[in-house]
N, C-alpha and C positions, 0 to 999 in steps of 0.2 A: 778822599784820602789818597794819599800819593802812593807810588808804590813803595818797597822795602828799598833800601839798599846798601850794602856792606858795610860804611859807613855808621849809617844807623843803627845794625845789629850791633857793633864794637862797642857805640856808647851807652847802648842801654844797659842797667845793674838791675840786678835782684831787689826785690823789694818784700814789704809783710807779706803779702800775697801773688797770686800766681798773673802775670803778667799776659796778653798776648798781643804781638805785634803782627796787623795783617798787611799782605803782600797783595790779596786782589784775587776774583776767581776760586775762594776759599781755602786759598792758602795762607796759612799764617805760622810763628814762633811762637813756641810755650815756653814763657820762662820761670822755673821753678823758685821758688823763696830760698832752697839750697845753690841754686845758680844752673843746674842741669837747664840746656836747650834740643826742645824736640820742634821738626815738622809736622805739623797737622795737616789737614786738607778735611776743610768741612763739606758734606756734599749730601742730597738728597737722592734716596734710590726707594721703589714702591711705594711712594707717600711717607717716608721717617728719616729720619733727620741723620745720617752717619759721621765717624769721624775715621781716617786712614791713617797710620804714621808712615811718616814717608822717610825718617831718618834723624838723626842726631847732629847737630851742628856742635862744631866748626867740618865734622867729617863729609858732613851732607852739605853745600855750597848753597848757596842761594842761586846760583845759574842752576846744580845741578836736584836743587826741589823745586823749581817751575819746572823742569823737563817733565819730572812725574810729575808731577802736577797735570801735565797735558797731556802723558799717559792715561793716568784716572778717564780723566775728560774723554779721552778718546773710546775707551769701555764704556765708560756711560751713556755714550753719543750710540752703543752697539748694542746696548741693553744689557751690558754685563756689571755686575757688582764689583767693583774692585778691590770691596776688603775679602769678599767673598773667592776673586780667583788669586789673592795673596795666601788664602789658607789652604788653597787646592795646590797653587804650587809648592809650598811648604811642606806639604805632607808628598806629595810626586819626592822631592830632596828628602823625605825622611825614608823613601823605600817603600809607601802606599800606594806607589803608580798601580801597581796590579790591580785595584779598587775602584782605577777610576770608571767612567762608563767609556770612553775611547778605550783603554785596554781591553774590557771583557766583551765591547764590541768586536772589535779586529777579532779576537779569540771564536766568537760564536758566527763568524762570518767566515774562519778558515776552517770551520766542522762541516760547514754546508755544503750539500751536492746538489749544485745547479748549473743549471747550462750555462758558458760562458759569457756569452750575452746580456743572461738576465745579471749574472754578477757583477758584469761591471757597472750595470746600472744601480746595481744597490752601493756598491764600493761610493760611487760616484753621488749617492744622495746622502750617504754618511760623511763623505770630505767636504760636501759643497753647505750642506744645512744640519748637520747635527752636529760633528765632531767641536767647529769652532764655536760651536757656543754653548755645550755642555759635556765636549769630552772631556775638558780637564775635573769636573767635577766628580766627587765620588759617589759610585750607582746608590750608595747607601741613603745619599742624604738628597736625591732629586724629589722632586713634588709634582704632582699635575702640572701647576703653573707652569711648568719647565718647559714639558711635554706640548702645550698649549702652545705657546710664544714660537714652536720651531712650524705650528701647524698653521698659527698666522701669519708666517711670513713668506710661505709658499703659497696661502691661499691670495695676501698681495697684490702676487706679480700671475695670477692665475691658472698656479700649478696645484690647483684640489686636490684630484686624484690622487695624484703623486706624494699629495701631504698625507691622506689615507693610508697609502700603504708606508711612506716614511713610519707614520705613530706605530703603523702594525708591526713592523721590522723594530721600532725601539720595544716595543711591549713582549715580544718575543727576545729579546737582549735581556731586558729586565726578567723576565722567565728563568731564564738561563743564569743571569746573577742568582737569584736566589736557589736554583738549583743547587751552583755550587758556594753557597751559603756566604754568598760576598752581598746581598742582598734580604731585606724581610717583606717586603711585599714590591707590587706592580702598580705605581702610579699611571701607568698609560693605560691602564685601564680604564682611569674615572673620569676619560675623555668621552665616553660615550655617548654622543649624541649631542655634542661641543662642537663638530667640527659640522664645515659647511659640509651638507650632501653632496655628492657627487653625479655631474653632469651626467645625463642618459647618450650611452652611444649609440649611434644607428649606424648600421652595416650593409653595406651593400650588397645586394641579391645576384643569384645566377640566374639571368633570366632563360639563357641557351641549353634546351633539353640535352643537348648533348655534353654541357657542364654538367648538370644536375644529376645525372644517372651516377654516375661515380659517387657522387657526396651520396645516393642513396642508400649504395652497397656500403659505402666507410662509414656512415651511422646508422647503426642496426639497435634499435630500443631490445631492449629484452622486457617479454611481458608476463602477464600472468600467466598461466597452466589452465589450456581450455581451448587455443587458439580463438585468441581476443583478437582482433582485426588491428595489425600494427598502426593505424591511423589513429586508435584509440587515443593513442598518448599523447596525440597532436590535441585534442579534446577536450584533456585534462583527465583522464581517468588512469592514474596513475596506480600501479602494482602496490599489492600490499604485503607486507612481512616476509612470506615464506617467498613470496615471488622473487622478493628482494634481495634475499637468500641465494635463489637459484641461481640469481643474474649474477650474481659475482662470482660464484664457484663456477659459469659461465665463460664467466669474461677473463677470473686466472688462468683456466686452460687455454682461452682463444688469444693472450696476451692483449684485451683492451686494457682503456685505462677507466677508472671508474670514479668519476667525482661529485661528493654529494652537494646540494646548495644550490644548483642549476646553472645557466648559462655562466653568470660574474665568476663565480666559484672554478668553472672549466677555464675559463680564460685564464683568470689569475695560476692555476696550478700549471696548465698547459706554457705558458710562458715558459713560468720557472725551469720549465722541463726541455725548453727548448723549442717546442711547436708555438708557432707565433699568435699571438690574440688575433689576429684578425681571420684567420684559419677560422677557429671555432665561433667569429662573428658572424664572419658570411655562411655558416653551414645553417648557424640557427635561423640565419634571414631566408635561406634557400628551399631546406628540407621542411616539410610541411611533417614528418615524422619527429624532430627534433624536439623534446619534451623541454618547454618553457620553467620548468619547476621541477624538484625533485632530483634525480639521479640524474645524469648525463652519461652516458658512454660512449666514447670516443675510442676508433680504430686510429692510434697513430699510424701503424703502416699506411693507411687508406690516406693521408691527410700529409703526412709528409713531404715535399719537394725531394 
């Protein structure tokens, strides 16, 4: 079937029923039994069958509904629904921006106290892989699936990790929607055990006693009450409750920092804070005291540059 063209749209009339004239690429003209003409664009998204209006002829040209027409195409081509970011931006022009998940994003990113560093990195994984293809959407109406699709496309091009803590940073956004009741639950949650694992790192060691003394003094385990043999904890024989107790009322006075979950856990907080993940890699690779599981306490003084 040929294409459309102006010509042809002029001579065609109204008839008992609804007419349609296609152009190719699933665009075509609706022509009503009253004589009204709309643009269509038939197009498939998730497996079902969609339709877009793309505008009202004579107002909407035939050059200028193949444009959208290529628009659509090009969303589609990006994974995005384009009847679905026609009603995201209708509601941004009606005055819902505040709702979307880009605004309460930004919002829950300028409350945070993080070292500079780590925040451009996070700024920079919400510009590069979330904002464009689910900021404009409202936090209200996201799904897993959403959530899902930002975490296959980093995993890809072979940034895991990075998609791990992206989902953690959306699921902590959506926390915070619903906090301030622009949200009723956390879809990034029911990613759980969806995403690829994440690669194991290995850290390289101080082998030079004269490195190593240092990192012994800056990690100091705190243990149980008894004088248990600090190597214990290298062992696994980990403090229990009240011990656990002590250490921290311990470590407020002495200014450590105290993070529960074990090495992943220090890393990840210790970034945030500004002392770099490989600091608390090579200490765990180094000190035979550094307890594999459980608490960590880390002297940042000791560890800082």
């Amino acid at each position: 079937m040929p294409p459309l063209s102006d010509l042809a749209i002029q001579r065609a009339k109204p008839s008992g029923k609804t007419q349609k004239l296609f152009d190719g690429g699933g665009l075509y003209l609706e022509i009503s039994p009253a004589g009204g003409r709309w643009w269509r664009l038939k197009y498939r998204f998730g497996g079902k069958e969609k339709r877009l209006a793309l505008g009202v002829y004579p107002e909407v040209t035939l050059a200028l509904a193949r444009n959208r027409r290529e628009d659509a195409r090009r969303l589609l081509a990006q994974g995005t629904d384009p009847s679905q970011q026609k009603k995201d931006a209708a509601a941004a022009k009606a005055g819902l921006g505040a709702l979307t998940f880009e605004s309460i994003g930004r919002e829950w990113m300028k409350g945070r106290i993080w070292a500079p560093s780590y925040r451009i990195k996070v700024e920079a994984w919400m510009e590069n892989d979330v904002f464009p293809w689910i900021g404009s959407r409202q936090a209200a109406d996201l799904e897993a699936p959403d959530f899902l699709s930002i975490a296959r496309r980093m995993e890809r091009r072979g940034a895991i990790e990075s998609g791990h803590r992206v989902i953690q940073n959306c699921g902590q956004i959506m926390r915070y929607a619903i906090a301030s009741g622009l949200a009723k639950r956390n879809p990034a949650a029911d990613l759980r055990g969806a995403l690829q694992p994440k690669p194991k790192r290995h850290y390289a060691a101080l082998a030079e006693p004269k490195e190593l003394a240092p990192l012994r003094q800056g990690l100091q385990p705190h243990h149980a009450p008894g004088g248990a043999d600090p190597d214990d904890a290298g062992m696994g024989r980990l403090p229990g409750p009240a011990a656990r107790g002590q250490r921290r009322a311990d470590a407020a006075r002495s200014g450590d920092l105290i993070v529960e979950g074990g090495i992943e856990a220090a890393r990840d907080r210790c970034e945030s804070g500004g002392l770099g993940a490989e600091a608390v890699g090579s200490a765990a690779a180094a000190c035979p005291v550094f307890p594999a599981a459980g608490a960590v306490t880390v002297q940042l003084g000791a560890l800082l540059p």
